[in-house]
C-alpha positions as CSV (number, residue, x, y, z in Angstrom):
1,X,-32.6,8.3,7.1
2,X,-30.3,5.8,7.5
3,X,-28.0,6.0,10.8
4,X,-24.9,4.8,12.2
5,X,-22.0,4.8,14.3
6,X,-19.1,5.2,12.1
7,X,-19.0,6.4,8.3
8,X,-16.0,5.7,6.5
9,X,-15.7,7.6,3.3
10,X,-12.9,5.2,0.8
11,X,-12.7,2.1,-0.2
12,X,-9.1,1.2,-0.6
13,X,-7.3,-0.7,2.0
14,X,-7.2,1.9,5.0
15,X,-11.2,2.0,4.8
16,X,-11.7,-1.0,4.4
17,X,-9.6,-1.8,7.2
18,X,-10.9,0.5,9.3
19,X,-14.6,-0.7,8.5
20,X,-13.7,-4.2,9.6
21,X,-12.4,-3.5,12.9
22,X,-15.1,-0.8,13.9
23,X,-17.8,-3.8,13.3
24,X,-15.9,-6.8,14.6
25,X,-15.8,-4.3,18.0
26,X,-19.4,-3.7,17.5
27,X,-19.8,-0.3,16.1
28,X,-22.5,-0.1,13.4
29,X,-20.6,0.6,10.2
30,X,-21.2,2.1,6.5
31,X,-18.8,2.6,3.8
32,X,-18.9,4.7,0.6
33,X,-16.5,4.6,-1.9
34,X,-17.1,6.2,-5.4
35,X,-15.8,3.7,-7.5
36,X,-14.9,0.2,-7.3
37,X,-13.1,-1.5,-3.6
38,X,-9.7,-1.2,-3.9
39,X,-9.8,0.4,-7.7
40,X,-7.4,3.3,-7.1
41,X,-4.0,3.7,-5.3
42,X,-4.4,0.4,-2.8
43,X,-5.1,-1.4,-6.1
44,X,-2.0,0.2,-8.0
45,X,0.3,-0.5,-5.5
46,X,3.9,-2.1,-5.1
47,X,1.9,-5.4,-4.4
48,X,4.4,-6.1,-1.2
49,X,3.8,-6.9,2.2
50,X,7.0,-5.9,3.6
51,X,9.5,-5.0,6.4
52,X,10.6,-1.6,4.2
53,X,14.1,-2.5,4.4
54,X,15.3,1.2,3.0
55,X,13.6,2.8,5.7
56,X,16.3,2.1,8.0
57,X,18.1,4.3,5.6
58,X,15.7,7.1,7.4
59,X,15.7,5.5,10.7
60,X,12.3,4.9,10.7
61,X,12.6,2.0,12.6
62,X,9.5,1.9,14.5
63,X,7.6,1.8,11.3
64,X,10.0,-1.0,10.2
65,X,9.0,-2.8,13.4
66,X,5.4,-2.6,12.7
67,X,5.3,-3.3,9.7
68,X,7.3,-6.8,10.3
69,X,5.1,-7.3,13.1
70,X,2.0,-6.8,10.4
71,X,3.3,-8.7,7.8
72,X,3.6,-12.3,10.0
73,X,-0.1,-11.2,10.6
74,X,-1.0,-11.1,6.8
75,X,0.7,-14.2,6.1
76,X,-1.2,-16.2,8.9
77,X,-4.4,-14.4,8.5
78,X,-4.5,-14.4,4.8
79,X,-2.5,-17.4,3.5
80,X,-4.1,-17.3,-0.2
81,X,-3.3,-14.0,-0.6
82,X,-0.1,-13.1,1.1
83,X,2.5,-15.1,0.5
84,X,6.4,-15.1,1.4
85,X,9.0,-14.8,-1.7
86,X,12.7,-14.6,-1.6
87,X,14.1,-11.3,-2.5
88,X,17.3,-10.4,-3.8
89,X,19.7,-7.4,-3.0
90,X,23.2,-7.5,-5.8
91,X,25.8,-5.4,-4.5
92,X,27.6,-3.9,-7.5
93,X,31.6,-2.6,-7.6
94,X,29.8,1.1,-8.1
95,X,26.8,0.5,-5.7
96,X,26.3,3.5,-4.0
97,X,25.0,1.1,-0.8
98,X,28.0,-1.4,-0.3
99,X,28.3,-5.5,1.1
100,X,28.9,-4.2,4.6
101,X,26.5,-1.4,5.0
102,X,23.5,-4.1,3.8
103,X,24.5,-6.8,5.9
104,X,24.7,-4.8,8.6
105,X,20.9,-3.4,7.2
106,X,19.6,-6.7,7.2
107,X,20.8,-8.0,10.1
108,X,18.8,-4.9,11.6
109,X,15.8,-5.9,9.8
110,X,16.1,-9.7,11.4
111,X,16.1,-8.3,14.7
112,X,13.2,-6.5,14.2
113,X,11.7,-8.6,12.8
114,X,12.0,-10.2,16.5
115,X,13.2,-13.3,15.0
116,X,10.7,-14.4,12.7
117,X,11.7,-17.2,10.7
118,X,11.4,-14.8,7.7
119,X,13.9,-12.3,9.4
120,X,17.2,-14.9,8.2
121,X,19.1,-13.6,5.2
122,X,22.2,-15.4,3.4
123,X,24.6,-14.9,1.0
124,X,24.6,-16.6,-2.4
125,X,28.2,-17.8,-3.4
126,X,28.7,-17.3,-6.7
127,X,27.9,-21.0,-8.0
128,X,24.2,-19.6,-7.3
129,X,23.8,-16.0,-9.2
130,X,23.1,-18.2,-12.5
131,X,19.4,-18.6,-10.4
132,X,19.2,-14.9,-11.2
133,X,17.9,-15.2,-15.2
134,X,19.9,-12.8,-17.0
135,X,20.9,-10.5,-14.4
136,X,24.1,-8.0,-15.3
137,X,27.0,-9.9,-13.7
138,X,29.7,-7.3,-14.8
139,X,31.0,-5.9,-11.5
140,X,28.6,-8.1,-9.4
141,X,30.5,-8.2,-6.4
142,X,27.7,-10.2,-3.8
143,X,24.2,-10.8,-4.0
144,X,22.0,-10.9,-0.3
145,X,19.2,-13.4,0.1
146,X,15.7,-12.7,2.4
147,X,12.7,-12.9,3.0
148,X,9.6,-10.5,2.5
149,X,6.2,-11.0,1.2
150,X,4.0,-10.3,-1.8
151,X,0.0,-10.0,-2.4
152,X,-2.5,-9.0,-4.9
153,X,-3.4,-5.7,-3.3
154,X,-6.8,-5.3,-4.9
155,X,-7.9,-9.1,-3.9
156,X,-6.5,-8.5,-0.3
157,X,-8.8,-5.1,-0.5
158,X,-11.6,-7.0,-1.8
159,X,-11.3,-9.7,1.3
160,X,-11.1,-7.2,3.8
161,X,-14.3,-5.3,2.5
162,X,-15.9,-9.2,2.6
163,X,-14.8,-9.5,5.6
164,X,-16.4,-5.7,7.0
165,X,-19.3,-7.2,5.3
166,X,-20.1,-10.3,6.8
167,X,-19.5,-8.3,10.3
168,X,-22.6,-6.1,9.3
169,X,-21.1,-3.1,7.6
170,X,-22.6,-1.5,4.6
171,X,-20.6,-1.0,1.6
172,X,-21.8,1.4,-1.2
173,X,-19.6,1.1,-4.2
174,X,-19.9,3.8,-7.1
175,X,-21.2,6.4,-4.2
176,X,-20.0,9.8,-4.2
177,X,-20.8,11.8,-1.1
178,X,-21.9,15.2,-1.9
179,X,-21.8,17.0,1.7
180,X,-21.0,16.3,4.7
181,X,-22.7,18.7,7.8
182,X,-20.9,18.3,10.9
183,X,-23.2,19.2,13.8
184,X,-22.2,18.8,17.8
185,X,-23.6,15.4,18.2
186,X,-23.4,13.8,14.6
187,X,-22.8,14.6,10.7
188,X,-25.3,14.3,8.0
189,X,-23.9,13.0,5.1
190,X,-25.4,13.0,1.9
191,X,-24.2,11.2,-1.6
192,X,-25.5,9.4,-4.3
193,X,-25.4,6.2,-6.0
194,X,-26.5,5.2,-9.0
195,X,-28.3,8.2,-9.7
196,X,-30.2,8.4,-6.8
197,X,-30.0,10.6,-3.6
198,X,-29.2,9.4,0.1
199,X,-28.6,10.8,3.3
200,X,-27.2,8.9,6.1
201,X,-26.5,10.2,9.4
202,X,-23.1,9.2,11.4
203,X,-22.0,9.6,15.0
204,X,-18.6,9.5,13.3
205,X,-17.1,10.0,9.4
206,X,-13.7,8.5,8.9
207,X,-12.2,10.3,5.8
208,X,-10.1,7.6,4.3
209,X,-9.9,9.1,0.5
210,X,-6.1,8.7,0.3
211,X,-5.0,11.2,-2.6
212,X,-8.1,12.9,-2.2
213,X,-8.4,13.5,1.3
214,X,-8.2,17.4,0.9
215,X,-11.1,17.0,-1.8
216,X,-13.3,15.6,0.3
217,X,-12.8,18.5,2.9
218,X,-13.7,21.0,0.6
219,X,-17.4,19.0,0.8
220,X,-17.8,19.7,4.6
221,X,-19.7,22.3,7.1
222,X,-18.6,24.6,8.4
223,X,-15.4,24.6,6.9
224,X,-12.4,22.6,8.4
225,X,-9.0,23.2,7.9
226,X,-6.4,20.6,5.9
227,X,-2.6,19.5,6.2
228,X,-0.4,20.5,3.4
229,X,0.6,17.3,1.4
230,X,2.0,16.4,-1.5
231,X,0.9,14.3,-4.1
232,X,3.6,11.7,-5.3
233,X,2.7,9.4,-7.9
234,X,4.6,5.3,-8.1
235,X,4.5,3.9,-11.4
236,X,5.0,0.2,-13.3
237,X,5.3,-1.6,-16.1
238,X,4.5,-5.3,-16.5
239,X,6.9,-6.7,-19.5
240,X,6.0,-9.6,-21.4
241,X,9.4,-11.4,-20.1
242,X,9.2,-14.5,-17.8
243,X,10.2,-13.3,-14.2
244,X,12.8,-14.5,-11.8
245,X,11.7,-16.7,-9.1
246,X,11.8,-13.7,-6.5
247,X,12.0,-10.1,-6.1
248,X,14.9,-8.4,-7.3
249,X,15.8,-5.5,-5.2
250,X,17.6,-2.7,-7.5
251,X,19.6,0.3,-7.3
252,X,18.4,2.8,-9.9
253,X,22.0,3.8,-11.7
254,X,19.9,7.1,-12.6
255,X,19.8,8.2,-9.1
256,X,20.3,5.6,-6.3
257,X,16.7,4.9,-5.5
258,X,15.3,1.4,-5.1
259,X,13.7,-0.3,-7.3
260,X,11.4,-3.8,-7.3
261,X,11.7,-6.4,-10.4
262,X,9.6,-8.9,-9.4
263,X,7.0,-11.6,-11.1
264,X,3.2,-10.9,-11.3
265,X,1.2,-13.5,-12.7
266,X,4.1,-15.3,-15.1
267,X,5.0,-11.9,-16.6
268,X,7.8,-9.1,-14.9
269,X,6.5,-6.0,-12.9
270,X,8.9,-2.9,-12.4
271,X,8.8,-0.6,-10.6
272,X,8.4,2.3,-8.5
273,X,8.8,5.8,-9.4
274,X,8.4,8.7,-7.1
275,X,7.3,11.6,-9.4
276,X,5.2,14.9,-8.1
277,X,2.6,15.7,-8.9
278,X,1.4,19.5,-9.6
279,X,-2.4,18.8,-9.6
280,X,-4.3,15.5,-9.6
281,X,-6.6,13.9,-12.0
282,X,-9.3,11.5,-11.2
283,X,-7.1,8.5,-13.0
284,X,-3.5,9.0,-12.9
285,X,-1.2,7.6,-15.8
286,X,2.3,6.2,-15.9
287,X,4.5,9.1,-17.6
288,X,6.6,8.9,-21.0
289,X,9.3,10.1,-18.8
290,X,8.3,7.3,-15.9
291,X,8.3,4.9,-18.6
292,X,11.8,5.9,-20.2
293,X,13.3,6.1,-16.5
294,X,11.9,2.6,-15.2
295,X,12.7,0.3,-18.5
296,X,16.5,2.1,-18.6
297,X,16.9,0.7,-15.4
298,X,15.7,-3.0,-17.0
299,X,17.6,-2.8,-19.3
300,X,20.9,-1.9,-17.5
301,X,20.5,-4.6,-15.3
302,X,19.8,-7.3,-17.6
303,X,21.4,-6.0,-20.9
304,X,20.3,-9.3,-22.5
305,X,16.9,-8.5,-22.9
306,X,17.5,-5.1,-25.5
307,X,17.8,-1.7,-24.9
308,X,14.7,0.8,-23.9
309,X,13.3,1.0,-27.4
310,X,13.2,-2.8,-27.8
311,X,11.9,-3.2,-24.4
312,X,9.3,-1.1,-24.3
313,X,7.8,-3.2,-27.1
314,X,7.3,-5.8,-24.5
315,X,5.2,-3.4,-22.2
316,X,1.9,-5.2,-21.9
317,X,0.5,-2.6,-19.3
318,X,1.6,0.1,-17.1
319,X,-0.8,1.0,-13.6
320,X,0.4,4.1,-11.5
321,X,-0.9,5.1,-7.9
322,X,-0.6,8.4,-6.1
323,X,0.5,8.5,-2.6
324,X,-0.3,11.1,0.3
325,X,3.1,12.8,2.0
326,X,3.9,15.7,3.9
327,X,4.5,19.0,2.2
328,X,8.3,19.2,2.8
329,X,11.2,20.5,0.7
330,X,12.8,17.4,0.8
331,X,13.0,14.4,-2.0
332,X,9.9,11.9,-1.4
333,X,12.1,9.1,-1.6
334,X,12.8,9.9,2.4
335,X,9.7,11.5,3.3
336,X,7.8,9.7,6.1
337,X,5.7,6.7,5.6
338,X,3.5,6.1,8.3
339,X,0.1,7.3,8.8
340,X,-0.8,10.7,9.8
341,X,-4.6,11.3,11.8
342,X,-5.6,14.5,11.4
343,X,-8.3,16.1,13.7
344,X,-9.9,19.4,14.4
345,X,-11.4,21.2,17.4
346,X,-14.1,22.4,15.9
347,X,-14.5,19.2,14.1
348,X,-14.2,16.4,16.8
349,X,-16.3,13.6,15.0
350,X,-14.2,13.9,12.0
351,X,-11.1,12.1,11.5
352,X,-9.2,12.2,8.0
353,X,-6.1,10.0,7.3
354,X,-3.3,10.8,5.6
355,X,-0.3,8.3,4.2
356,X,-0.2,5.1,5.5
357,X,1.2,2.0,3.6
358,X,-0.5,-1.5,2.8
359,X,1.6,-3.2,4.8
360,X,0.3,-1.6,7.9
361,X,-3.1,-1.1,7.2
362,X,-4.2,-3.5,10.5
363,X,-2.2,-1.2,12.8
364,X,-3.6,2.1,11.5
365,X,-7.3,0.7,11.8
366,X,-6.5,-0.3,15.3
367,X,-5.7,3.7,15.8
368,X,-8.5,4.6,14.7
369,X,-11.0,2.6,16.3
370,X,-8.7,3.7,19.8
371,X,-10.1,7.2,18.3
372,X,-13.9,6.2,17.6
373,X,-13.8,4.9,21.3
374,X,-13.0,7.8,22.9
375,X,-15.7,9.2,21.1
376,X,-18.5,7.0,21.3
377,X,-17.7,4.9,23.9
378,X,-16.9,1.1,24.1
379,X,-19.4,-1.7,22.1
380,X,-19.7,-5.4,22.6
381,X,-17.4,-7.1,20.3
382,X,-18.1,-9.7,17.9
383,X,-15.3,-11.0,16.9
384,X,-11.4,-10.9,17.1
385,X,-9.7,-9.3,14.0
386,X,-7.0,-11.3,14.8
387,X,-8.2,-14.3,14.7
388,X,-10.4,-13.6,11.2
389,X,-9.3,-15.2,8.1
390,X,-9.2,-13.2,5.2
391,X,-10.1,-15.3,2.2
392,X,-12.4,-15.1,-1.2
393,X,-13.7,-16.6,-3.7
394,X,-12.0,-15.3,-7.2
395,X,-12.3,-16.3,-10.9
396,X,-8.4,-15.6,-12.0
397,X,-5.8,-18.2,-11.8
398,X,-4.9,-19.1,-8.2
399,X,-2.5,-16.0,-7.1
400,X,0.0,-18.7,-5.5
401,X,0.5,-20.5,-8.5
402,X,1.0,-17.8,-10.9
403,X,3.0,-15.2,-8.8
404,X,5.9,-17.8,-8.0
């Protein structure tokens, strides 16, 4: 039987961020993940590396700060696949958030930002809106310039698992664990992989299944108890239409939610929705009513390009993830972001994550491996995370050329 330190159980960016930093500090370190490295929700994502300017709407500011604080990280650790874009905020006569309220918004975010060269934001005079392809003009009353970053989420998932890799973790792709026995000094685990049964014992089992934390639960002895949550599901659509050069940040005119526009790979991506979910299937899909709500909102804001019916003829493909919130009675739209670690008495070497956001997956695997020290004790490093580039080979086009 296979044995080690710390098992982490998912494969999308919070696993295999957590799997890196548990063997750079010296743990030994598996990982299972039941389908492909970053093939779910960290691979369906927003594909930004970002501040979260609304969240200042919510006052999460400290997750605003760390999440600045991650993204100069990303950009310096991972130059090939994090990369800094201008983004665009148009302030319309009806705009429900006016001129003042997001200067003063992003003159916040630059001082969090601790005055990162990327925290300066300008005003375009109106000589420069024609750089803004076909946006609606009508009403336009002042359009906001900065600076946030953009990645391809399932490369920078794939980089990090490389990364855990070199460091000596193992990583078993299309795994599904079967049952997990937590004992007082250790938990077996067993799964299977390619038709074949394995057991594996772990000091520690990180559950890192995102949507499917609960599910994975359900698998353990004696029973634990779970966190209500709520299933919320984001969806795009990429549209065969040549994108700006940037990210357009949008108000929806549906409902006042934000909304991305932004290039990916030479086409346009939109989106994200925030849509809950009653139960959850093993591969979410994007909606009729997600479609209809995210190409109306296209469509008003560059009228040029046809109305919804037209549009959705230039839908190429359409990718949804499913985030993990709180169960509260509120809108998602302001639930809270930031990662939630979930432990039980009776269960002290298992640990289950819920939330989190790409942006700050670093800082959530540094909590975590604070939480496998206190169990296990302290290791020999082997390397700085900090100081490890994140980089691989790939067969697409380069991402810097075809995301500008």
């Amino acid at each position: 039987m296979k044995r080690v330190d710390v098992l982490v159980v998912g494969g999308g960016i919070a696993g295999v961020g957590i799997a890196q930093f548990a063997a750079a500090d010296g743990y030994s370190v598996a990982l299972i993940e039941r389908q492909r490295i970053g093939e779910a929700t960290s691979g369906n994502s927003s594909k930004l590396i970002h501040g979260g300017l609304r969240y200042l709407e919510t006052m999460q500011l400290d997750l605003v700060r760390k999440s600045l604080k991650e993204r100069r990280a990303l950009l310096r650790l991972a130059p090939s696949l994090v990369k800094a874009v201008p983004f665009y905020f148009p302030v319309y006569r009806n705009s429900r958030r006016g001129a003042l309220t997001i200067r003063a918004g992003l003159s916040l975010y630059g001082l969090l930002s601790e005055f990162d060269a990327l925290g300066r934001f300008k005003t375009l005079s109106q000589t420069q809106w024609s750089r803004l392809q076909g946006l609606n003009s009508s009403g336009l009353e002042a359009v906001f310039q900065y600076w946030d970053a953009q990645t391809d989420d399932r490369l920078l998932c794939e980089a990090v698992a490389h990364s855990a890799t070199l460091l000596g973790a193992d990583v078993f792709e299309w795994a599904e664990v079967g049952h997990i026995e937590h004992s007082g000094d250790a938990c077996q685990v067993s799964f299977t992989q390619h038709g074949l049964q394995h057991e594996i014992q772990a000091s520690v089992v990180i559950n890192a299944c995102g949507p499917w934390v609960n599910q994975l639960l359900e698998r353990v002895t004696p029973g634990v108890s779970a966190l209500e949550i709520d299933w919320v599901q984001g969806a795009h659509l990429l549209l065969d239409i040549p994108p700006v050069d940037g990210v357009l940040y949008l108000e929806s005119p549906i409902d006042q939610r934000v909304v991305f526009v932004m290039p990916w790979y030479g086409k346009t991506l939109v989106g994200t929705t925030e849509t809950r979910l009653a139960h959850l299937d093993n591969k979410p899909v994007v909606t009729e009513a997600e479609k209809r709500y995210l190409l109306a909102l296209y469509a008003h804001y560059f009228p040029n390009a046809g109305g919804v019916d037209e549009l959705e003829k230039k839908v190429t493909d359409t990718f949804c993830g499913v985030r993990v919130l709180p169960r509260s009675g509120g809108d998602a739209f302001h639930a809270p972001r930031d990662t939630l670690m979930h432990t039980c008495r009776s269960h002290p070497r298992l640990l289950s994550l819920y939330g989190g956001k790409l942006t700050t997956f670093r800082s959530s695997a540094a909590e975590v491996l604070g939480w496998v020290r206190a169990q296990l004790g302290e290791r020999t490093a082997i390397a700085d995370v900090d100081k490890l580039p994140l980089s691989r080979p790939v067969n697409r086009d380069d991402f810097m050329a075809q995301t500008g």
